[in-house]
MMTF fields as JSON, N, C-alpha, C and O atoms, coordinates in Angstrom:
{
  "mmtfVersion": "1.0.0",
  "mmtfProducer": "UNKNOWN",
  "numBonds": 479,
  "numAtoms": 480,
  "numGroups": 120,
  "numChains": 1,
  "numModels": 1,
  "chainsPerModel": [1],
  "groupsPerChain": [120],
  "chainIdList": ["A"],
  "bondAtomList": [4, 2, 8, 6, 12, 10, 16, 14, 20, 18, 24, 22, 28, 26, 32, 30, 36, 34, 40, 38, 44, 42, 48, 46, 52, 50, 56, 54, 60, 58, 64, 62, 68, 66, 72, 70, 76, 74, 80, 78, 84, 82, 88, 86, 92, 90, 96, 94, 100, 98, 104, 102, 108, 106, 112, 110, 116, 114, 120, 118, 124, 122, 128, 126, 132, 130, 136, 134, 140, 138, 144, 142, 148, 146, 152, 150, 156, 154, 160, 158, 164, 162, 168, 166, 172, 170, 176, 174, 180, 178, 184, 182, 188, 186, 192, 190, 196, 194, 200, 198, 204, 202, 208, 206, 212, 210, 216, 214, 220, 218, 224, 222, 228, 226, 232, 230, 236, 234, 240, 238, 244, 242, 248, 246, 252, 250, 256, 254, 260, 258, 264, 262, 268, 266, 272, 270, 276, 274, 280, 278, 284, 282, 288, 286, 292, 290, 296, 294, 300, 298, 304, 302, 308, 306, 312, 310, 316, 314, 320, 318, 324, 322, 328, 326, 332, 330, 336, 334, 340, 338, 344, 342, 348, 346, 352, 350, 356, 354, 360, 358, 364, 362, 368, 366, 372, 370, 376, 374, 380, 378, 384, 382, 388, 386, 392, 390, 396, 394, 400, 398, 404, 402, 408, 406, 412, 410, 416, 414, 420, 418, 424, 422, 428, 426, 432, 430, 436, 434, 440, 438, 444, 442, 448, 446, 452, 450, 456, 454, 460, 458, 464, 462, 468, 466, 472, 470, 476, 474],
  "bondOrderList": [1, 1, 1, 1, 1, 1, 1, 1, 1, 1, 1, 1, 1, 1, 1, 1, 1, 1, 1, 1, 1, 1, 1, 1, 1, 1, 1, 1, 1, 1, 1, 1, 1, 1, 1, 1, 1, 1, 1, 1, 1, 1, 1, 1, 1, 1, 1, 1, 1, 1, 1, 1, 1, 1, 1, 1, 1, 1, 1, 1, 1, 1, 1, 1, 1, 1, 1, 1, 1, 1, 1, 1, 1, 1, 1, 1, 1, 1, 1, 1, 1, 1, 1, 1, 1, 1, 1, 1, 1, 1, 1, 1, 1, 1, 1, 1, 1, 1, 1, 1, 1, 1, 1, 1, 1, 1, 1, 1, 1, 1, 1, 1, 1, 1, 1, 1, 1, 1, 1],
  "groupList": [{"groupName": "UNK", "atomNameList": ["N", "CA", "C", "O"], "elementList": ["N", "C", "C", "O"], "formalChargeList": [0, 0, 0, 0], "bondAtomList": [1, 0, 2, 1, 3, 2], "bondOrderList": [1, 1, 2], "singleLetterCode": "X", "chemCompType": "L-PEPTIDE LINKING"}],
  "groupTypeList": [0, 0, 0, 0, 0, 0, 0, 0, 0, 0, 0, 0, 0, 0, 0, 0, 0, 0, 0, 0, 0, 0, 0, 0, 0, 0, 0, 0, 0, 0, 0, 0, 0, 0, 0, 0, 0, 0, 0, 0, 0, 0, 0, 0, 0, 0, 0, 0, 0, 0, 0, 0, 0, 0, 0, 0, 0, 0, 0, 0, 0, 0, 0, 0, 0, 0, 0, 0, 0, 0, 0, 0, 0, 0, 0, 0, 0, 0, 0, 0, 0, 0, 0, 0, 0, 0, 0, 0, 0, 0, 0, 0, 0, 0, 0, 0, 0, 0, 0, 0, 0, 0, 0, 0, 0, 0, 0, 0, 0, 0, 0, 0, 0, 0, 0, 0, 0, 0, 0, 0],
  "groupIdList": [1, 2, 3, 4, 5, 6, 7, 8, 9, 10, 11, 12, 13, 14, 15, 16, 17, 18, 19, 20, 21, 22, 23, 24, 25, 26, 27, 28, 29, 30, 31, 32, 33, 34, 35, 36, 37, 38, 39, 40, 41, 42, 43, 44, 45, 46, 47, 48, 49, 50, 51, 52, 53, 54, 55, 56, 57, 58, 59, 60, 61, 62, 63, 64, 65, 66, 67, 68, 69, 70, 71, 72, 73, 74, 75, 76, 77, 78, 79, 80, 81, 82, 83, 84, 85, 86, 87, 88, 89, 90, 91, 92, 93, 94, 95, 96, 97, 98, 99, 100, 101, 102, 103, 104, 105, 106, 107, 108, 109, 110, 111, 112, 113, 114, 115, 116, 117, 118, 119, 120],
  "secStructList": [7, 7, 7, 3, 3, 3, 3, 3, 7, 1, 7, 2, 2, 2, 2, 2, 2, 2, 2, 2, 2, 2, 4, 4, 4, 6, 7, 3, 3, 7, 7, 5, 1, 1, 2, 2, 2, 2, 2, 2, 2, 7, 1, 1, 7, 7, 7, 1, 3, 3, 3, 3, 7, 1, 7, 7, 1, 1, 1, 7, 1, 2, 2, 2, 2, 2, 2, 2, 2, 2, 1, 6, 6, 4, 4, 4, 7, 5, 7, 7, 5, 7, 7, 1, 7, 7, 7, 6, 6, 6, 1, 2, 2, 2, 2, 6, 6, 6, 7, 7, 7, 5, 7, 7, 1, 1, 7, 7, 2, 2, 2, 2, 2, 2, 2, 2, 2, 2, 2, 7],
  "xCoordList": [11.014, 11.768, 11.425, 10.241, 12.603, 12.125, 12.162, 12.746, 10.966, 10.912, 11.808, 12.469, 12.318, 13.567, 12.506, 11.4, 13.391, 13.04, 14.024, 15.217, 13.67, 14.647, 15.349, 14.869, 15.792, 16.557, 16.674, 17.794, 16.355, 17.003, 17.147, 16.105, 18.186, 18.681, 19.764, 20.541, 19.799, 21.471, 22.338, 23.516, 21.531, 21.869, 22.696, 21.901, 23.76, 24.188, 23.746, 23.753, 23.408, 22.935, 21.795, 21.35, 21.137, 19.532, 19.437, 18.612, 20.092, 20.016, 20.628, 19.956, 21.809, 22.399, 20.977, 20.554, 20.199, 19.222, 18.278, 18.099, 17.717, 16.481, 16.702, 15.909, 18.172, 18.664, 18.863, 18.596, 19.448, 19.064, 18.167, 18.343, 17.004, 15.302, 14.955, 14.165, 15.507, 14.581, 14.846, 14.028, 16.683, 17.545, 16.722, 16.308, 16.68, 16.652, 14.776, 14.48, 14.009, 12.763, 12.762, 11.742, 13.723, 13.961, 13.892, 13.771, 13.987, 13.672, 15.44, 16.378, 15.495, 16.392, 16.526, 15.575, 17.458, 17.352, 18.775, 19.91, 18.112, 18.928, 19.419, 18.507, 20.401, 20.699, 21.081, 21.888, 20.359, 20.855, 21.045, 20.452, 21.711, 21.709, 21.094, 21.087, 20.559, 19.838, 18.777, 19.111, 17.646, 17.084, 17.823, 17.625, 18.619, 19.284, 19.924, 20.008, 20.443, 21.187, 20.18, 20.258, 19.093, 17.572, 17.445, 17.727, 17.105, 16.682, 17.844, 17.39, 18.923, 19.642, 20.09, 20.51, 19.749, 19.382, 18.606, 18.728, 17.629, 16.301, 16.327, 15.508, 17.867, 17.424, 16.523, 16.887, 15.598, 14.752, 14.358, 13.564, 15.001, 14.802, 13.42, 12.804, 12.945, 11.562, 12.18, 13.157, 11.151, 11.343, 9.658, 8.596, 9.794, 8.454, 8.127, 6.976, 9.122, 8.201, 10.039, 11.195, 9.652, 10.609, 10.279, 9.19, 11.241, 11.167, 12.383, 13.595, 11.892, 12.713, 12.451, 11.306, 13.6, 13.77, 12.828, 12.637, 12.323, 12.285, 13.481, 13.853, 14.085, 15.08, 15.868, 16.422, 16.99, 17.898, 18.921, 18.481, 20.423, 20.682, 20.762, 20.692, 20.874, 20.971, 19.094, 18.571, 18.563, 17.141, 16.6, 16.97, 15.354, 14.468, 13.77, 13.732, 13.407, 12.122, 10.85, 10.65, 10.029, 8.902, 9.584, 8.931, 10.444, 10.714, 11.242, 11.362, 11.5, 11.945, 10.789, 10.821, 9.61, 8.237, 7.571, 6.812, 7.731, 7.195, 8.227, 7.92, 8.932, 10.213, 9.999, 10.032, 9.774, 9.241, 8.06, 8.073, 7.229, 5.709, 5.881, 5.024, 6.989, 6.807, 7.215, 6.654, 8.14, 8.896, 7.801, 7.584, 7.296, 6.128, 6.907, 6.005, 8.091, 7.94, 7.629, 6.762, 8.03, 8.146, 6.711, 6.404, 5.837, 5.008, 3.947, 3.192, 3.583, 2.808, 3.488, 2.931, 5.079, 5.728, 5.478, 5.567, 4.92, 4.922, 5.892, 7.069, 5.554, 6.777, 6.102, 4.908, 7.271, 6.313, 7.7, 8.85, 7.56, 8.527, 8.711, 7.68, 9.998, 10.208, 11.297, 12.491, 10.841, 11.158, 10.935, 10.035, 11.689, 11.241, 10.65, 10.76, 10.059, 8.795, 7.809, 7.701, 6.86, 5.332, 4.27, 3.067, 5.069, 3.687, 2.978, 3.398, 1.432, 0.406, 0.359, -0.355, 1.295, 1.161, 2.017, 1.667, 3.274, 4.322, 4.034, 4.663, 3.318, 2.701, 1.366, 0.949, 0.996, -0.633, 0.573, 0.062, 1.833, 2.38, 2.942, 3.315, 3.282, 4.015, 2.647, 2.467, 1.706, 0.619, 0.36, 0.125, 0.369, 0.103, 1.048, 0.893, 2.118, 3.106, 3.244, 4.039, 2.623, 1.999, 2.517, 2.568, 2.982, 3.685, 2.354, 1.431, 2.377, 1.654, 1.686, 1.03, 2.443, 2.837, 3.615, 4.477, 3.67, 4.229, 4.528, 3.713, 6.065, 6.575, 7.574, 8.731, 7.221, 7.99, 9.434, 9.4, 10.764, 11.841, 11.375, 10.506, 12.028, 12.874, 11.522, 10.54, 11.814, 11.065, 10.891, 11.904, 10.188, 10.63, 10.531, 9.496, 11.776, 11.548, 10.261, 10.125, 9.598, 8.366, 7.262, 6.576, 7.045, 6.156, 6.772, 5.917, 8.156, 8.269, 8.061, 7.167, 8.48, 7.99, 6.619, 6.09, 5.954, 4.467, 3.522, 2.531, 4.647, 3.688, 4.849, 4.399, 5.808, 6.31, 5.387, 4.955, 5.169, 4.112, 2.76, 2.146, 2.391, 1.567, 1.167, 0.208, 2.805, 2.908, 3.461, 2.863, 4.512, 5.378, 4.747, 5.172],
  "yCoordList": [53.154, 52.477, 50.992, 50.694, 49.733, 49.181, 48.259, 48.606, 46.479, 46.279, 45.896, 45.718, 45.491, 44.638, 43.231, 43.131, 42.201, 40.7, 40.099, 40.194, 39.556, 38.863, 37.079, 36.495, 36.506, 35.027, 34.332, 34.613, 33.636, 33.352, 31.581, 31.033, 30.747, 29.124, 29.209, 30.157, 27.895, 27.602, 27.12, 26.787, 27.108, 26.265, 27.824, 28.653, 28.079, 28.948, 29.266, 30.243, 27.782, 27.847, 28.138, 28.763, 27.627, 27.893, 29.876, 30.676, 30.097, 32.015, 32.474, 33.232, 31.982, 32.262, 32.65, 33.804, 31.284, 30.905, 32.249, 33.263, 32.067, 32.468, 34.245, 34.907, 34.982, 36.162, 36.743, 37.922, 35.767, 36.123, 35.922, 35.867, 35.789, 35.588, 36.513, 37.13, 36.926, 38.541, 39.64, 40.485, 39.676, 40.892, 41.302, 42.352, 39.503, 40.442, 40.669, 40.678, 40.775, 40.885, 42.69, 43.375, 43.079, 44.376, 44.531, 45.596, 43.396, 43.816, 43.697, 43.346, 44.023, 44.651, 42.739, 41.978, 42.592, 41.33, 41.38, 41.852, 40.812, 40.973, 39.203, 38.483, 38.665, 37.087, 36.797, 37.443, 35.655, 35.065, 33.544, 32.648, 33.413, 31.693, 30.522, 29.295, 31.46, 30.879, 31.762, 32.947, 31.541, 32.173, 33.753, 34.965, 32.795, 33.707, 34.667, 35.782, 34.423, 35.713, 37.099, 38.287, 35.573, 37.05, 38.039, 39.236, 37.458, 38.053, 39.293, 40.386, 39.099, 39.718, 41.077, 42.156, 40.414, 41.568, 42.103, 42.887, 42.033, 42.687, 43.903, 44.167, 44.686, 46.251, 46.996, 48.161, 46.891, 48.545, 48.881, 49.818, 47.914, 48.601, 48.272, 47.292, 48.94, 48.246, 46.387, 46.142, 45.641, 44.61, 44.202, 44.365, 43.754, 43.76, 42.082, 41.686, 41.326, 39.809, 38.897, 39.226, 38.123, 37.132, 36.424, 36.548, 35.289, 34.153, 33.073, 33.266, 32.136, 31.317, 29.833, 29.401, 28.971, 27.475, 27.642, 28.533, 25.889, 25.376, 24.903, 25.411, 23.832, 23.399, 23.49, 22.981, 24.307, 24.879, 25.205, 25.802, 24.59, 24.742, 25.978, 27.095, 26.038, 27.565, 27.788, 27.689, 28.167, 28.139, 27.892, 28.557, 26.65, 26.625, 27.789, 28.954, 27.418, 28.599, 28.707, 29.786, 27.689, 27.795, 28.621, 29.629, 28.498, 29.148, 30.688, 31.55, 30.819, 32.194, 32.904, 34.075, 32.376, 32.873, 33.134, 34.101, 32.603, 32.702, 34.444, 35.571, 33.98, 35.362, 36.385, 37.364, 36.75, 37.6, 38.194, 39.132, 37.675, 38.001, 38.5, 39.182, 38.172, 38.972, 40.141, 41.016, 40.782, 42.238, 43.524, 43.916, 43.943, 45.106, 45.925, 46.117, 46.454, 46.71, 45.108, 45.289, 44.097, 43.485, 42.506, 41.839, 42.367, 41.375, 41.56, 40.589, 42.39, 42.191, 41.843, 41.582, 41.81, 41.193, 40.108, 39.24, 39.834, 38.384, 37.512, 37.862, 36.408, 35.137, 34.298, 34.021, 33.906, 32.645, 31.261, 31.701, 30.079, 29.485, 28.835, 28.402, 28.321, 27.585, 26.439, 26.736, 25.054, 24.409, 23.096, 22.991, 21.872, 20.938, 20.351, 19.136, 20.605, 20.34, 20.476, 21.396, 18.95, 19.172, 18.716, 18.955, 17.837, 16.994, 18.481, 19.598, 17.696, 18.587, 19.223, 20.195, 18.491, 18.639, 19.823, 20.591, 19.987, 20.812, 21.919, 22.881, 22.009, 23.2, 24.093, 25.25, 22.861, 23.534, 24.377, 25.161, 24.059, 24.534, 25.319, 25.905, 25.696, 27.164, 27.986, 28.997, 27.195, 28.283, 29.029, 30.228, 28.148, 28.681, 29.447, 30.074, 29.52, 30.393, 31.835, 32.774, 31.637, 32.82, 33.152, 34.246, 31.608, 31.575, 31.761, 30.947, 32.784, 33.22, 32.427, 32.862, 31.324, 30.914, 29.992, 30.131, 28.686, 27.878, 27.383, 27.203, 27.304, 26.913, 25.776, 25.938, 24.821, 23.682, 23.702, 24.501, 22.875, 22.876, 21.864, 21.303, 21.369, 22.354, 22.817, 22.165, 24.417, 25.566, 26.242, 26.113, 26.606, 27.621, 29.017, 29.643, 29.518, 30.717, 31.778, 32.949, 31.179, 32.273, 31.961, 32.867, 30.265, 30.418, 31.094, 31.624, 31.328, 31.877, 33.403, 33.921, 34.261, 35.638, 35.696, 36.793, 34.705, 34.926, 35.171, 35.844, 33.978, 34.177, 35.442, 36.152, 35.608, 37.141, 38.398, 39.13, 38.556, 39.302, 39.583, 40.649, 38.264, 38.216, 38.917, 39.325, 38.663, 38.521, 40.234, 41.033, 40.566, 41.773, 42.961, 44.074],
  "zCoordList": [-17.269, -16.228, -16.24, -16.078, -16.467, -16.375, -14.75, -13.723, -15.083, -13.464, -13.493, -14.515, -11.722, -10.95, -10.787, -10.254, -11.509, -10.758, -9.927, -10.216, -9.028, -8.206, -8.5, -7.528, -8.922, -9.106, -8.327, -7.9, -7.825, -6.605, -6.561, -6.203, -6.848, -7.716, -7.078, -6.964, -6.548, -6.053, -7.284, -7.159, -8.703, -9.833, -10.526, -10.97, -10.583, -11.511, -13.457, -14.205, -13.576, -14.907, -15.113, -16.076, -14.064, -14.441, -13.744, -14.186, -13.056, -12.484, -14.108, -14.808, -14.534, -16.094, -16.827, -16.903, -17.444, -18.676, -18.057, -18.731, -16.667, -16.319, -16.519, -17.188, -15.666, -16.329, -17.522, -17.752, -18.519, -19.707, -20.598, -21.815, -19.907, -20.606, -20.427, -21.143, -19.289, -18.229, -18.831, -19.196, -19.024, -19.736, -21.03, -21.522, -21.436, -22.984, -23.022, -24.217, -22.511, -22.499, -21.848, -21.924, -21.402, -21.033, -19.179, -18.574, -18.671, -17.053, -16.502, -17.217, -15.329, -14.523, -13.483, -13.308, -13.184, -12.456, -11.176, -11.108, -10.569, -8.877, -8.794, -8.387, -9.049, -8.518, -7.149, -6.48, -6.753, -5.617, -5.31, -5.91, -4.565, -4.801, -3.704, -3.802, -2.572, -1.78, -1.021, -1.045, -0.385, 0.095, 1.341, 1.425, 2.003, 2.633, 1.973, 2.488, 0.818, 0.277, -0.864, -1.177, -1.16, -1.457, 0.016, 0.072, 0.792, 1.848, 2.437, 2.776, 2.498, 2.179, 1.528, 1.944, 0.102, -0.979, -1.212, -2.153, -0.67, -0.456, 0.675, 1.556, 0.232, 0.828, 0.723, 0.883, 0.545, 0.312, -0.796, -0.883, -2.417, -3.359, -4.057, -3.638, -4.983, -5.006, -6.022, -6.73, -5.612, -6.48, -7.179, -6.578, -8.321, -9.021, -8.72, -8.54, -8.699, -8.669, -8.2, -8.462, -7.703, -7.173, -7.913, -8.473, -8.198, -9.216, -8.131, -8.232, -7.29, -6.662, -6.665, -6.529, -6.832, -6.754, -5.176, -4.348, -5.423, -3.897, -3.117, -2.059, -3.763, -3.216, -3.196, -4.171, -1.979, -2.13, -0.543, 0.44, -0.684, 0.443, 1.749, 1.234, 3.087, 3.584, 4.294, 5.404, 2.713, 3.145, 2.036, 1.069, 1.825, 0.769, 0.168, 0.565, -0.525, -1.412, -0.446, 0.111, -0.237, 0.767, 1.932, 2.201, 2.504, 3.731, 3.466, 4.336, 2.21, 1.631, 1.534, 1.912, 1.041, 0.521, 2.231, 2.301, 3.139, 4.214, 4.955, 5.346, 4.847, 5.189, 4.432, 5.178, 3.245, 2.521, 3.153, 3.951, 2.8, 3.606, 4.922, 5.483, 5.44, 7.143, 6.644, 7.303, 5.533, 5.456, 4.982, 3.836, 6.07, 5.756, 4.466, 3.65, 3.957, 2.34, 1.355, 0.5, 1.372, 0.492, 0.737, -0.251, 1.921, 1.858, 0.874, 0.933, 0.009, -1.633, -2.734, -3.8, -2.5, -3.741, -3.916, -3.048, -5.683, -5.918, -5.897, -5.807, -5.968, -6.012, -7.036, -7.152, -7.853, -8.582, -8.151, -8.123, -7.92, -8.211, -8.96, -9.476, -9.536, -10.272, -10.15, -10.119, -10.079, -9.637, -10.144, -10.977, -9.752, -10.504, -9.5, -9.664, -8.509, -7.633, -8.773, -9.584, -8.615, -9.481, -8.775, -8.873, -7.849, -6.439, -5.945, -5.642, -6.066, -5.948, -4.345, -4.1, -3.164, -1.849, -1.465, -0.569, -2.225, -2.942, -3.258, -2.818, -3.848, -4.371, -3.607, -3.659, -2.907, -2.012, -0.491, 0.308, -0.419, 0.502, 0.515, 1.531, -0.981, -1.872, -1.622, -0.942, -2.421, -1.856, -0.971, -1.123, 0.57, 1.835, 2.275, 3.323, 1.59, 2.263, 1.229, 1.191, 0.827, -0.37, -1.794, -2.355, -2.345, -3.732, -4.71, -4.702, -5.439, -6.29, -7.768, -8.714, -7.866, -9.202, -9.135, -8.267, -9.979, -9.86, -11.794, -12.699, -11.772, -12.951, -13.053, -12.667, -13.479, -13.351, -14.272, -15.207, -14.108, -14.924, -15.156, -14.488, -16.421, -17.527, -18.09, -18.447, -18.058, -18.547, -20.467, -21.154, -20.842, -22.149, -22.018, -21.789, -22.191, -22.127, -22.579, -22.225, -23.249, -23.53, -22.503, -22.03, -22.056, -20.55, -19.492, -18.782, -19.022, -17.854, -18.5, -17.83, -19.444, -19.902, -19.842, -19.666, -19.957, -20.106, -18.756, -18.474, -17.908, -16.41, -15.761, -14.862, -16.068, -15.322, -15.663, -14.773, -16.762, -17.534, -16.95, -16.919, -16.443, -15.598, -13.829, -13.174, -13.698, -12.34, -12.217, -11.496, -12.925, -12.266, -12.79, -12.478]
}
C-alpha cells in the first residue's frame, strides 16, 4: 500500500512538478491550493506527510500547520514546507507551529524525495 501525501500551492505548476515527483516515486497524492481547501480535504483519510507553500492566499501555510495540529486524527502528521521563504525568523515560526521540515524553491526533485523519505 502505498503513502497519501498532501500538496498544498496556490502555484498550479509547482502542485503539477511536486505531484509528479511523488507519483512517479510510487506515493498516492491529495492537491490543494490553499490551506483552506487542505483542511478541507483532510476527511478522515489517513495522510502520511503534508508538503505546503507558506504563502498563499485564503490561508497561509504557518496558519495551516497551526490548524492541523488542533485535528486530534491529524495532529502527528508531518508537514514539511516548501517555500521560497529562507529568512531564518520564517522558519523558527514554521517551527513553532509544528513544521517538521523546511525546503526551499526552486527545489530538485531528488532533495524533496529524499526529505519525504524522511518524513512520511
Amino acid at each position: 500500500m502505498s503513502k497519501t501525501i498532501m500538496v498544498v500551492d496556490d502555484s498550479s505548476s509547482i502542485r503539477q512538478v511536486v505531484s509528479i515527483t511523488l507519483k512517479g516515486a510510487g506515493y498516492e497524492v491529495i492537491e490543494a491550493c490553499d490551506g483552506k481547501d487542505a483542511l478541507a480535504k483532510l476527511t478522515g483519510q489517513k495522510v502520511h506527510l503534508i508538503v505546503s507553500d507558506v504563502n498563499m492566499p485564503n490561508m497561509d501555510g504557518i496558519s495551516l500547520v497551526r490548524e492541523v495540529k488542533q485535528l486530534p486524527q491529524y495532529k502527528f502528521t508531518p508537514i514539511m514546507m516548501l517555500t521560497t521563504e529562507s529568512g531564518a525568523s520564517k522558519k523558527e515560526e514554521g517551527k513553532k507551529a509544528g513544521a517538521r521540515a523546511w525546503l526551499v524553491k526552486p527545489f530538485q526533485p531528488p532533495a524533496l524525495l529524499s526529505a519525504v523519505a524522511k518524513l512520511a
